[in-house]
VEXROKE-772501 format. One record per residue (C-alpha): residue in three letters; x, y, z; chain; residue number from 0. Coordinates in steps of 0.001 Angstrom, whole numbers, plus 500000, padded with zeros to 6 digits. Example, Ala and Ser with C-alpha at 12.3 -4.5 7.8 and 13.67 -1.06 7.14 Angstrom:
residues 2
ALA_512300_495500_507800_A_0 .
SER_513670_498940_507140_A_1 .
This chain:
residues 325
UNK_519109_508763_507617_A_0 .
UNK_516489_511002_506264_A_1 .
UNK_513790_512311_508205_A_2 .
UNK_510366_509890_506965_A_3 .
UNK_508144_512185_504771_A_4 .
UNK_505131_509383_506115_A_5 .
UNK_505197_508000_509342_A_6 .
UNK_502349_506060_510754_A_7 .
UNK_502755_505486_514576_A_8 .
UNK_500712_503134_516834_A_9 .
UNK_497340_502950_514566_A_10 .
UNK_494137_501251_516005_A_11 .
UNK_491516_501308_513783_A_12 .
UNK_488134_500243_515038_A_13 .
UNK_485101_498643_513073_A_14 .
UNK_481857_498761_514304_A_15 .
UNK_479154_496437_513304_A_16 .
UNK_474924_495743_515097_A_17 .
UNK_476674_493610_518137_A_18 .
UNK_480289_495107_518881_A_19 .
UNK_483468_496850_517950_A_20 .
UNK_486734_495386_516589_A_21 .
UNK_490165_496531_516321_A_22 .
UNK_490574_495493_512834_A_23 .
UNK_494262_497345_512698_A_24 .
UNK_496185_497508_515658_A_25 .
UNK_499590_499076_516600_A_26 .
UNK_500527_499626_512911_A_27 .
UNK_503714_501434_512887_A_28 .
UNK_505658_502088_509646_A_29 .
UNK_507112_504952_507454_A_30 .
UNK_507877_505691_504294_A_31 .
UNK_511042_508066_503156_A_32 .
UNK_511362_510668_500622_A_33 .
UNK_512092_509295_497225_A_34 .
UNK_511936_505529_498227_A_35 .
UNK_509710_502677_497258_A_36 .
UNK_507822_501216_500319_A_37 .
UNK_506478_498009_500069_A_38 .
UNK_503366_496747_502085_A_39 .
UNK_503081_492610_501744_A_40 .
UNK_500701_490477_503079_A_41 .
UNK_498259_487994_501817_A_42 .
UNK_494470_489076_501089_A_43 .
UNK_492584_490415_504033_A_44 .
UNK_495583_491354_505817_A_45 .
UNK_494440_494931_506427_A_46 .
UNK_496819_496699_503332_A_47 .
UNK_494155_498406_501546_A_48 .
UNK_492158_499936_504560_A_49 .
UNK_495833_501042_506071_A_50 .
UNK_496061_502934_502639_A_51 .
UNK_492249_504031_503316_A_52 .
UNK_492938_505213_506316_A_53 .
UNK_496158_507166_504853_A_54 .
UNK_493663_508866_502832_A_55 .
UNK_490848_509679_504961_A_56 .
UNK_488772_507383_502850_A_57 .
UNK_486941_505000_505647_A_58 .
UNK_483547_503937_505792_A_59 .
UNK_481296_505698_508199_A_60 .
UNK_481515_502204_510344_A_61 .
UNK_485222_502502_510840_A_62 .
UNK_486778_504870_513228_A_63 .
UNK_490812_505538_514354_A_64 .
UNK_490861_505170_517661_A_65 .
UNK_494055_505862_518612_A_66 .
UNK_497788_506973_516640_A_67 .
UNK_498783_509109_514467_A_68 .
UNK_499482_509560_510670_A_69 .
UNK_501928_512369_510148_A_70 .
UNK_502690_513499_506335_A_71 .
UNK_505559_516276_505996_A_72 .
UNK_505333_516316_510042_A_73 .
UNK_501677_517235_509932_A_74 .
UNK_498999_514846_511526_A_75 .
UNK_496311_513920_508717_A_76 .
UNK_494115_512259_511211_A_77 .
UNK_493679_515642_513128_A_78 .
UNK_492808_517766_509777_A_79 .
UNK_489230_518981_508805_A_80 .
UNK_487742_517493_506314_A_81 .
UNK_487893_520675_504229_A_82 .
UNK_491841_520690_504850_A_83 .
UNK_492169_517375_504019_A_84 .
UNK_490533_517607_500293_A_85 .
UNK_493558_519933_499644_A_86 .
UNK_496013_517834_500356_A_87 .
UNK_494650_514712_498389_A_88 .
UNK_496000_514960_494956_A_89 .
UNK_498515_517811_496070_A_90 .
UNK_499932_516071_498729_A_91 .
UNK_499263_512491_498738_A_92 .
UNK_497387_510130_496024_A_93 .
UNK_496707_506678_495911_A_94 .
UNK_495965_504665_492580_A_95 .
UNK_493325_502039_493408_A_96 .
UNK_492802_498559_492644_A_97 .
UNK_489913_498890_489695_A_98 .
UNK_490739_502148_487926_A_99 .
UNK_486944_501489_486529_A_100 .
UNK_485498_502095_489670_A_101 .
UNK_488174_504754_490537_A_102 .
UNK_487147_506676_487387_A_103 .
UNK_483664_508722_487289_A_104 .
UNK_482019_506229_484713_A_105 .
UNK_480065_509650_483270_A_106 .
UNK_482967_512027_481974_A_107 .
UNK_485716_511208_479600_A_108 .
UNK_489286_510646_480651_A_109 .
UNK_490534_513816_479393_A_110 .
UNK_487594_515935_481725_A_111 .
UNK_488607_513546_484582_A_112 .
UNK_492937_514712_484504_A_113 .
UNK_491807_518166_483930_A_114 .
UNK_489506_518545_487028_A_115 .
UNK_492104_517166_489026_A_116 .
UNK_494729_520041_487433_A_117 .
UNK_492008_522655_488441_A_118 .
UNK_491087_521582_491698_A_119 .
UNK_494693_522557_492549_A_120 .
UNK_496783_524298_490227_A_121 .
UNK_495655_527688_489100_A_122 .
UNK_494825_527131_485360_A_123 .
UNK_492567_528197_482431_A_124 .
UNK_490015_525005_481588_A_125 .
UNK_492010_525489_478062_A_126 .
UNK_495406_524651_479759_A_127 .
UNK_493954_522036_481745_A_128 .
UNK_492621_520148_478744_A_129 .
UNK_495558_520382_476979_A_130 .
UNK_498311_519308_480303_A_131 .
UNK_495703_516750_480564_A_132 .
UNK_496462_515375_477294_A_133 .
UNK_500197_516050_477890_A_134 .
UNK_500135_514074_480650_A_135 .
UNK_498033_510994_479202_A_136 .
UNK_500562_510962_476662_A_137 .
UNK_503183_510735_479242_A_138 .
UNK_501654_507925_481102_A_139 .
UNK_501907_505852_477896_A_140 .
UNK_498910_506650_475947_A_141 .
UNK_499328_506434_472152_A_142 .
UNK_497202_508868_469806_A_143 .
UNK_496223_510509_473588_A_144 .
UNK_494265_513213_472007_A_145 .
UNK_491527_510647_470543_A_146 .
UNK_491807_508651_474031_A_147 .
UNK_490956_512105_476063_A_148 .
UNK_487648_511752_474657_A_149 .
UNK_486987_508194_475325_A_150 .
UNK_484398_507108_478713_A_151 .
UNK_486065_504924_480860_A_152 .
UNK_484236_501968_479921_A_153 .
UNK_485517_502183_476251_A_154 .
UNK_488947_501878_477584_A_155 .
UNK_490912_498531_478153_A_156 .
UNK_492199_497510_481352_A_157 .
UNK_495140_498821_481478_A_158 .
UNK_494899_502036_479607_A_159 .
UNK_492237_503084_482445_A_160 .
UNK_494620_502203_484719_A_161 .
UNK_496945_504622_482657_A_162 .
UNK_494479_507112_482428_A_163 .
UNK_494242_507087_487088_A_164 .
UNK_497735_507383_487012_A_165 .
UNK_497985_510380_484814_A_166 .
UNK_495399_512098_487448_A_167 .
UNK_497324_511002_490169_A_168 .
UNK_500149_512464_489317_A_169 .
UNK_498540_515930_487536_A_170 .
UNK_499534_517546_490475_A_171 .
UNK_502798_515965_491578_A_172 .
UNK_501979_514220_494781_A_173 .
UNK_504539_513819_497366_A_174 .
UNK_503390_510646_498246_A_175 .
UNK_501898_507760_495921_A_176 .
UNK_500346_504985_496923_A_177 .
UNK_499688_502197_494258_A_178 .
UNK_497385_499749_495944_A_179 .
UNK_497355_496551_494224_A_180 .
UNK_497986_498559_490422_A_181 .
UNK_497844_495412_487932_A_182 .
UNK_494606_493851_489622_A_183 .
UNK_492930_491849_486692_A_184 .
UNK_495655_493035_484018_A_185 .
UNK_497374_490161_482106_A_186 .
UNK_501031_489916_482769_A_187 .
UNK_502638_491545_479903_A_188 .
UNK_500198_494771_480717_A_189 .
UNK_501323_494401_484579_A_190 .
UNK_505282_494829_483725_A_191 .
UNK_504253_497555_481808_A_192 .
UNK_502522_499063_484303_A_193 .
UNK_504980_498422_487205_A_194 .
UNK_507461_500295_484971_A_195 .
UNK_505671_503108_484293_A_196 .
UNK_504813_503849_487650_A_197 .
UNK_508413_503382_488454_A_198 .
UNK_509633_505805_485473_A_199 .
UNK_507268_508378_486724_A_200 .
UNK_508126_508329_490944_A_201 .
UNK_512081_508290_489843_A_202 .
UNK_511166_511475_487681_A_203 .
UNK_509157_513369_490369_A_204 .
UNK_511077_512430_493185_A_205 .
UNK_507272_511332_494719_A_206 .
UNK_507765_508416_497207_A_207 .
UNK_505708_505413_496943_A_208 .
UNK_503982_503150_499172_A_209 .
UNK_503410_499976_497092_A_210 .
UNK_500943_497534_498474_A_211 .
UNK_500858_494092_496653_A_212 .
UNK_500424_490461_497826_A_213 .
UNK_503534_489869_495326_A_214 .
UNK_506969_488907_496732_A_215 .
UNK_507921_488872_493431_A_216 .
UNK_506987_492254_492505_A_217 .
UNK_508727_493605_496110_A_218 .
UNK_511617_492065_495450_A_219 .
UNK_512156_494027_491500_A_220 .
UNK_510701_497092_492472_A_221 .
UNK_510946_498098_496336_A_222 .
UNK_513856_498925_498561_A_223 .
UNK_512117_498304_501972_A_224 .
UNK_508938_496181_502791_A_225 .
UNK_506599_495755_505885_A_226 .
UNK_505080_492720_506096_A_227 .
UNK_501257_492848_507546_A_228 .
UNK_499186_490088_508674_A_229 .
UNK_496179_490408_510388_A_230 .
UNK_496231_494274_510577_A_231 .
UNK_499356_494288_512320_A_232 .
UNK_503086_494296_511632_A_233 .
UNK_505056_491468_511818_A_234 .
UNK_508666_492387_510260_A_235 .
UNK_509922_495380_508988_A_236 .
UNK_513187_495688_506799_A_237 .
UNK_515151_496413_503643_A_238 .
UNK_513953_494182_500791_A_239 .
UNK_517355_492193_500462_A_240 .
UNK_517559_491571_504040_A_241 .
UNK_513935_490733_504359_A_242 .
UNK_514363_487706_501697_A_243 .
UNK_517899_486287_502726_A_244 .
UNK_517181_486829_506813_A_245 .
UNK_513081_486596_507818_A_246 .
UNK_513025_486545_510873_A_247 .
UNK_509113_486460_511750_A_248 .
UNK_507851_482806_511288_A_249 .
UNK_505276_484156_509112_A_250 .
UNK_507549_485898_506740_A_251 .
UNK_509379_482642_506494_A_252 .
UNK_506013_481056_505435_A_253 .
UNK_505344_483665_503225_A_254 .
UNK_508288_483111_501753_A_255 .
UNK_508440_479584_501904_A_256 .
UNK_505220_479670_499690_A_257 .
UNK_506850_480772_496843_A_258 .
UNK_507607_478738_493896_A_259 .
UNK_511084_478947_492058_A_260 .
UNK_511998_477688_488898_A_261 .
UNK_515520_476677_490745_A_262 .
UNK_513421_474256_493135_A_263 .
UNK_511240_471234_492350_A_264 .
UNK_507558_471850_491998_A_265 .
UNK_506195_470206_495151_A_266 .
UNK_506244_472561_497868_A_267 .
UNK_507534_471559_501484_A_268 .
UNK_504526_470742_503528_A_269 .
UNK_506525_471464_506726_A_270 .
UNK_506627_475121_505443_A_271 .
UNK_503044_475722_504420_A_272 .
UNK_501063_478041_506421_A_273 .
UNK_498209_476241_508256_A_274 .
UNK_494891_477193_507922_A_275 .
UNK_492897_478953_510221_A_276 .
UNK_490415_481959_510597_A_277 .
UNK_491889_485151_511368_A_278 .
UNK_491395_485627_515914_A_279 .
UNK_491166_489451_515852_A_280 .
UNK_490380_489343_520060_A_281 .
UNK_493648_487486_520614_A_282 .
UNK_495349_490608_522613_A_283 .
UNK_498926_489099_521515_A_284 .
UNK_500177_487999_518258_A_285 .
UNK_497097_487097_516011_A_286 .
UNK_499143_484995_513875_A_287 .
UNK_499460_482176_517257_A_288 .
UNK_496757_480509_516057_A_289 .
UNK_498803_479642_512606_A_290 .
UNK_502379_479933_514107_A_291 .
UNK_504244_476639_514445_A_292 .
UNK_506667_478036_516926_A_293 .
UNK_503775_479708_519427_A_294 .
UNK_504660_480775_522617_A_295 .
UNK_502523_481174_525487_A_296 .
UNK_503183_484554_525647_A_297 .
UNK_501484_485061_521711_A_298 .
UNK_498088_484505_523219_A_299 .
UNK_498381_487102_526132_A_300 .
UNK_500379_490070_524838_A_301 .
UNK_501670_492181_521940_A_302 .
UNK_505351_491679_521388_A_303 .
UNK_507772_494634_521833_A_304 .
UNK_509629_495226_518447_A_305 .
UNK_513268_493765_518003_A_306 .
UNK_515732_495342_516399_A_307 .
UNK_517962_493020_514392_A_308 .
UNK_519924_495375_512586_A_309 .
UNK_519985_498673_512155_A_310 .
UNK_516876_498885_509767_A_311 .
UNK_515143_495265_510780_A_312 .
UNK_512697_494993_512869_A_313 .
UNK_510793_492372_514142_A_314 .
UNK_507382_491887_516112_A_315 .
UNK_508131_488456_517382_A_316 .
UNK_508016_487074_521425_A_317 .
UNK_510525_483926_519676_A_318 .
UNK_512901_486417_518811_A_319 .
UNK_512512_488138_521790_A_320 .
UNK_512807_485046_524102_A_321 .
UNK_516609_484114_522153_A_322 .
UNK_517656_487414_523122_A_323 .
UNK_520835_488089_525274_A_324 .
């Protein structure tokens, strides 16, 4: 098994508002291998964006990582300066964001925009930048790209912006992507389209990519591993096919569960719906107890050591745990 080009080990990451401090993350651990397509799943406000934030050195002065690490090639991003770690965003690792509008500087066209990214790390004429840039737009799917170059972002649809962030992300060849959420607000046929761009261009550069999506759906045609977050923690970890025909974490069967299939009738189970209830960030054990029909006493005290199922499954669950030989 190949060494993990990321690996993100035991991550606490710590919020700070007028009153107190809260560990909105807590021991994430996950990893991503080279050339593979990692998924991150997990319904909204399960911590999937700021773990990608935090990837990226991106966090609002509020937030803080209190303890782990997050190694890239074997080196520790959390323990670079902030001058090192400007060179290795774009060259190293890049991460296409949800609203490519607000991702994009609203005040320089999309051609200027690839360019500076080409000469904030490649050594290269502005004349050669302006003209990979166009190379490259017209790679990520742009028709007459030369006229589109010249365009501001906010005379640009949807998804062509989105095409426009992905060109930039990958001027430099990244050894890393991460695609956080990539067809927010796109209509469906313009999603598919984007999904298999971004999957023509990682199979091309030999980048890996960290997906993060709320989209079993999408997982399940485009990833070959998933972690499944809830809560800012990890629940189950595993190969894609294993994860869908053996979950193992009650909340990855809800998750599941939740789906609707053509196959199925249209009313959903109600003994499989995930019951409501506000996210308990102080519970020191598993904070899905407070939604889990299957809680233990032992959720509300302690974290659960992982168990491994198979050789790449794991699971963070005391149930699993407590049927063990």
């Amino acid at each position: 098994m190949a060494e993990p080009l990321l690996r993100v080990q035991s991550l606490r990451l710590d919020i700070a508002d007028h009153e107190r401090s809260r560990s909105i993350l807590l021991d994430v651990n996950f990893d991503v291998r080279p050339n593979e397509v990692m998924g991150l799943v997990g319904e909204s406000g399960s911590g999937k964006t700021l773990t990608a934030l935090t990837i990226m050195r991106l966090l609002p002065p509020a937030a803080s990582v209190s303890e782990g690490r997050i190694e890239l090639g074997g080196r520790d991003l959390l323990r670079l300066t902030e001058s090192e770690m400007r060179q290795v965003r774009g060259s190293k690792v890049a991460m296409i964001f949800q609203n490519p509008r607000a991702a994009l500087n609203p005040l320089m066209r999309a051609g200027d925009q690839v360019a500076r990214a080409l000469l904030l790390h490649r050594e290269l004429s502005r004349a050669e930048a302006r003209r990979q840039a166009v190379e490259l737009l017209r790679h990520a799917g742009i028709s007459d790209a030369e006229s589109r170059a010249r365009a501001y972002p906010h005379q640009l649809s949807g998804g062509m912006a989105q095409r426009v962030l992905i060109a930039m992300m990958l001027a430099c060849r990244p050894d890393l992507l991460i695609a956080d959420e990539p067809t927010t607000g796109l209509d469906v046929t313009i999603q598919a389209q984007i999904f298999e761009l971004i999957k023509k261009l990682q199979a091309e550069t030999g980048a890996s990519l960290l997906l993060i999506t709320h989209d079993l759906g999408v997982v399940s045609e485009v990833c070959q591993r998933v972690a499944v977050m809830y809560a800012g923690q990890i629940m189950e970890q595993a190969p894609v096919a294993e994860l869908f025909h053996h979950p193992s974490h009650p909340y990855t069967e809800r998750l599941l569960g939740s789906i609707l299939r053509v196959d199925q009738a249209a009313e959903l189970d109600p003994s499989r719906a995930i019951a409501f209830a506000s996210i308990d960030y102080d519970n020191p054990g598993c904070r899905f107890a407070n939604r889990c029909p299957y809680v233990l006493e032992a959720c509300w005290v302690r974290r659960p050591v992982p168990r491994r199922l198979a050789e790449d499954h794991i699971v963070y669950c005391h149930l699993r745990n407590e049927g063990a030989s």
